[in-house]
Phi, psi and omega in degrees: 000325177287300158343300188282296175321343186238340179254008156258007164275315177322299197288338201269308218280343183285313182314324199265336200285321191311294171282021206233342194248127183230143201287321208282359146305326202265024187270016192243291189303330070045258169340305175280352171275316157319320181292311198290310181289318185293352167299288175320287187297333179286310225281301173348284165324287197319332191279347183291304216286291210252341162287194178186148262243053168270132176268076168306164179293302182298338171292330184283324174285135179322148170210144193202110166062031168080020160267130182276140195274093158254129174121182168288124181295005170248036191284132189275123190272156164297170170289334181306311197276342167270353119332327221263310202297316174317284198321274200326322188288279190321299201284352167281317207284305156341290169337303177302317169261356183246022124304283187318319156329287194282352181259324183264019186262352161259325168315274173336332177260044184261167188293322167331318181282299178066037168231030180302334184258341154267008151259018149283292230261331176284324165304312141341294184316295174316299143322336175288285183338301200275001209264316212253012150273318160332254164337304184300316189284325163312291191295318188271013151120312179351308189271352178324093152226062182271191177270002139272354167293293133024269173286331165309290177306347177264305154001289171309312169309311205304277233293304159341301205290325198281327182279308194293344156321271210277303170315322165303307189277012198233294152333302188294330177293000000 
């Protein structure tokens, strides 16, 4: 019964998108892209025409996030921040999936269908799910950025720094 019901949504919806689509709908996205490169492309120019080119020693040095590039360009990060980035990802994808979720969760929950309550309860599921990655990453510390974490990660750099040391002087002998 669910079954026929969801492959007669399927069915309905191919049919009306079938006869329905004309390319002159995609012309405002067409449009908006067109402004955004010429937006791009004017500022470009402009800055080539009117700005000015004198080269200084200081204009001339890499410059990266208001730092003078000192040191080895291979300095080694905790692990934390590439945690920190994973974490960010699972909860943007999430984010990706429960739009879509809420705009076709009203179709789907009309009496026709009859499926309002397990496509609840599987978002619900999905959340619980992401709740208790939450929770987990919380208890083991992830977010831990005192001034004993701190010292670990500085710990950690050390100990990075004395082997990539010795590896070098181990190349060199």
């Amino acid at each position: 019964m669910k079954f026929a019901g969801l492959f007669a949504l399927a069915t309905w919806h191919f049919a009306n998108s079938a006869m329905n689509f004309r390319l002159i709908d995609y012309m405002p996205i067409l449009l908006m892209f067109a402004v955004a490169a010429g937006f791009a492309i004017t500022f470009i120019v402009l800055s080539q025409l009117v700005g000015q080119r004198r080269r200084t020693r200081t204009k001339l040095m890499p410059y990266e996030c208001g730092k003078d590039p000192v040191g080895s360009a291979h300095e080694r990060f905790s692990v934390k921040f590439y945690l920190i980035a994973m974490i960010f990802i699972l909860f943007d994808i999430e984010v990706i999936f429960l739009v879509p979720w809420a705009v076709v969760f009203r179709k789907l929950s009309l009496p026709q269908y009859g499926m309002r309550n397990l496509i609840f309860f599987e978002m619900l599921l999905f959340i619980v799910l992401l709740a208790a990655g939450l929770i987990y990453v919380i208890k083991k510390g992830a977010f831990d950025w005192s001034m004993s974490a701190r010292r670990e990660a500085q710990a950690e750099a050390r100990l990075l720094e004395e082997s990539e040391a010795r590896r070098v002087k181990k190349q060199a002998a």
